[in-house]
C-alpha positions as CSV (number, residue, x, y, z in Angstrom):
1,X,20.2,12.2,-55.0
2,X,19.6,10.6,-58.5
3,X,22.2,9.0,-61.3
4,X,21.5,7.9,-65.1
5,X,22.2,5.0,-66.7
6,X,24.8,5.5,-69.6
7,X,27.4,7.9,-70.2
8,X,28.5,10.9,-72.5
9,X,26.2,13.2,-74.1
10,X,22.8,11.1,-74.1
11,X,23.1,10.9,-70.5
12,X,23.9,14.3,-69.3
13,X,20.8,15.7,-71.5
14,X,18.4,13.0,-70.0
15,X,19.7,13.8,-66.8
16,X,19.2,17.4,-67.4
17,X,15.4,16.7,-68.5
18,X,15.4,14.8,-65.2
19,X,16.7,17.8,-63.0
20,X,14.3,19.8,-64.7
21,X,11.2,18.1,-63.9
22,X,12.8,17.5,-60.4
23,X,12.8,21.1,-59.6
24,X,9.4,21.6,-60.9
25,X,8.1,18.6,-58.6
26,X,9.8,20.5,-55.6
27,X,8.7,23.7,-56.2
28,X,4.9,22.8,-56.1
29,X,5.9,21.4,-53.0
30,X,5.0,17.9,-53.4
31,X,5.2,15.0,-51.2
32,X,8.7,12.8,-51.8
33,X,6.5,10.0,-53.9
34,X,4.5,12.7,-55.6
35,X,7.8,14.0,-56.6
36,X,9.4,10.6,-57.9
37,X,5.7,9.9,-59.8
38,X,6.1,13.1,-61.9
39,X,9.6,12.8,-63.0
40,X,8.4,9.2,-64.3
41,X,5.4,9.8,-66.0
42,X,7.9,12.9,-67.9
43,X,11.1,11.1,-68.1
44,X,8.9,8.0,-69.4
45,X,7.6,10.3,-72.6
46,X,10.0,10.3,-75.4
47,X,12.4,8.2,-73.7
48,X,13.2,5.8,-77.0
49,X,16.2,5.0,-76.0
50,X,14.8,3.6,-72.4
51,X,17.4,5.7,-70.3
52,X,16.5,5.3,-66.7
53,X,17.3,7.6,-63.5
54,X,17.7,6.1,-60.2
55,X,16.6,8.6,-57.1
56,X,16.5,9.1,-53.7
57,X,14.6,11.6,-52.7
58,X,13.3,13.3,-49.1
59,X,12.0,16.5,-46.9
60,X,13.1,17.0,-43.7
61,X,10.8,18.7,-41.0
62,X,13.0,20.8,-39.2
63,X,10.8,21.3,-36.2
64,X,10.3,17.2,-35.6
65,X,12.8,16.2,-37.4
66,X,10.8,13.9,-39.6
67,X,12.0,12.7,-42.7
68,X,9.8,11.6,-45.0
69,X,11.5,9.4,-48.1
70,X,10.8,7.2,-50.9
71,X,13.3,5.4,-53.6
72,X,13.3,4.8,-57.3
73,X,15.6,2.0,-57.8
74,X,18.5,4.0,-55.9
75,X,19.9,2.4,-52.3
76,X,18.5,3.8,-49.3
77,X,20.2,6.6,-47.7
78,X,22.6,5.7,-44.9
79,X,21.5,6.7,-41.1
80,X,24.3,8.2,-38.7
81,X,23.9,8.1,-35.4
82,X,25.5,8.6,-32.4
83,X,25.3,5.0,-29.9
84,X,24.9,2.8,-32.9
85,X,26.2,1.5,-35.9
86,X,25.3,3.0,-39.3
87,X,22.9,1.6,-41.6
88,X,20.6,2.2,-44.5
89,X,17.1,3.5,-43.8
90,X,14.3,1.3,-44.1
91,X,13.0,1.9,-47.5
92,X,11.0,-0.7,-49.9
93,X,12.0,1.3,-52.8
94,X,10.4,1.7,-56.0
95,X,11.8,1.1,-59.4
96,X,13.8,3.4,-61.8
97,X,12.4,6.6,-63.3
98,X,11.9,6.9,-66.8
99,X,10.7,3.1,-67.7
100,X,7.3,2.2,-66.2
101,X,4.6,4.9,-66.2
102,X,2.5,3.1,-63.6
103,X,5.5,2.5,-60.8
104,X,4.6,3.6,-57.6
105,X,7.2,4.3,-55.0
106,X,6.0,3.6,-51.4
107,X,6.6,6.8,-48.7
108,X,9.0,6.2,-46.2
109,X,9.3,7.6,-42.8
110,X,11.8,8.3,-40.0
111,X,12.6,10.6,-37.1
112,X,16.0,12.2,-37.4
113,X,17.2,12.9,-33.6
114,X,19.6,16.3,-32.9
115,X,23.1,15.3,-34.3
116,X,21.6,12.4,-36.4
117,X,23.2,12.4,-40.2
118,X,21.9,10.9,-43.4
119,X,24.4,10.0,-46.1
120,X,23.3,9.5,-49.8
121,X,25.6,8.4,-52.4
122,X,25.6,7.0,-55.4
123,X,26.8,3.6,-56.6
124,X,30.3,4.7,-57.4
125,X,31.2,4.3,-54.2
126,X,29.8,1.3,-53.3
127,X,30.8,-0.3,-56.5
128,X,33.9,1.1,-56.8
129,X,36.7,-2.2,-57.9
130,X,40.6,-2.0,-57.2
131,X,43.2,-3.5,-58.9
132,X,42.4,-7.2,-58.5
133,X,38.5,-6.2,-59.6
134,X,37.4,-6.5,-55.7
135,X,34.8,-4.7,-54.9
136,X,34.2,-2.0,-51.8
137,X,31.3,-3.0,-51.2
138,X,28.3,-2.0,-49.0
139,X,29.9,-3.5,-45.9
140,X,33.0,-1.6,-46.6
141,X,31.0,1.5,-46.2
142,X,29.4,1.2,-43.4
143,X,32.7,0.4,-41.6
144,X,34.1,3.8,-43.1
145,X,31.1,5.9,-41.9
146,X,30.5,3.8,-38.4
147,X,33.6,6.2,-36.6
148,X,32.4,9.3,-38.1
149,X,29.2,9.1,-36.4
150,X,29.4,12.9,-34.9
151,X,31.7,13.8,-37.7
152,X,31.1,17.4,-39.8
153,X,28.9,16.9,-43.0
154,X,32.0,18.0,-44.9
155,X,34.2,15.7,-43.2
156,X,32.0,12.6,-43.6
157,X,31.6,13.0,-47.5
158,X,35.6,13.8,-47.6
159,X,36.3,10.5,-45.4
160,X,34.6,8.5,-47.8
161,X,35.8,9.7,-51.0
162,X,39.3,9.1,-49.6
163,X,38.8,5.4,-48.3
164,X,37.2,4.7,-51.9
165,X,40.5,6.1,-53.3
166,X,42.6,4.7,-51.3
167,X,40.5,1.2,-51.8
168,X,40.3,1.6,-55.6
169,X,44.6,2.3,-55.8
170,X,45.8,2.8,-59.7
171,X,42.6,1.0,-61.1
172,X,40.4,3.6,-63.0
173,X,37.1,5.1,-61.9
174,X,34.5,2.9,-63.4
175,X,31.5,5.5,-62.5
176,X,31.1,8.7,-60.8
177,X,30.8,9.1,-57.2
178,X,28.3,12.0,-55.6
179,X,28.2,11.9,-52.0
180,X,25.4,14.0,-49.8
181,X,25.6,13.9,-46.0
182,X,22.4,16.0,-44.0
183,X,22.8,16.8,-40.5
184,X,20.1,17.1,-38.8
185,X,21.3,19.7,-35.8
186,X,17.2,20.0,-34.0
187,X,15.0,22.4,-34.5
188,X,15.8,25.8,-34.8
């Protein structure tokens, strides 16, 4: 999960540099901080105009269900579980790619249990204002997500984006919204 700072044409062509390193990293099947570290050290070259990405990135083990994480100035992912409330992953984070060529961005890890989701998003959703300029909010959120626990992937994502909707009314969309939700189902 990753957004760039800015808007228009700038943005969508560093972002594009951004997905392309991104799916070199992955395909030399590198480690989630291995991953992040690349993309910086080649979003920070020729970046004169000091764009930034923020990321969020992970590999599940299907057979443990071991997810293995690590931010770049992006929120944690949001953990789904059945018996408990929702709330972000544990993550220290590291900053945003693109700026400093020595960040480091720490590994995370956590063990996804059968019907466990993670939801990633990015801050459209939490940042989204209505009318009046409040805004939804992190705490919002996690009261939208905390009854869909056991809820389809599809369904989750779809829930949100409404409740941000509905929340926002006739005010205008101030940033994008992507929304990701992984369910981990056991192994296979």
């Amino acid at each position: 999960m990753a957004d760039v700072s800015g808007k228009g044409i700038p943005a969508a062509l560093f972002m594009a540099r951004a997905s392309t390193l991104f799916q070199s990293a992955v395909a030399r099947r590198l480690d989630p901080t291995e991953i992040l570290d690349e993309v910086n050290r080649g979003l920070c070259r020729e970046n004169a105009f000091g764009m930034y990405v923020t990321a969020a990135c992970g590999a599940l083990e299907i057979a443990s269900g071991e997810l293995a994480f690590a931010c770049a100035g992006h929120q944690p992912p949001v953990r789904l579980c059945a018996g408990g409330p929702p709330g972000p992953l544990p993550a220290q984070g590291g900053t945003v790619l693109g700026l400093f060529e020595g960040a480091v961005y720490p590994l995370e890890r956590a063990r996804l249990l059968p019907g466990d989701a993670i939801f990633a998003f990015t801050d459209g959703v939490d940042e989204a204002f209505d009318a009046a300029g409040a805004l939804f909010g992190r705490e919002h959120l996690l009261a939208c997500l905390a009854p869909l626990a056991g809820a389809p992937a599809a369904s989750v994502n779809a829930a949100v984006r409404d409740a941000v909707r509905r929340f926002a009314g006739d005010a205008p969309q101030s940033d994008d919204m992507t929304l990701l939700t992984l369910r981990y189902l056991g192994p296979a």
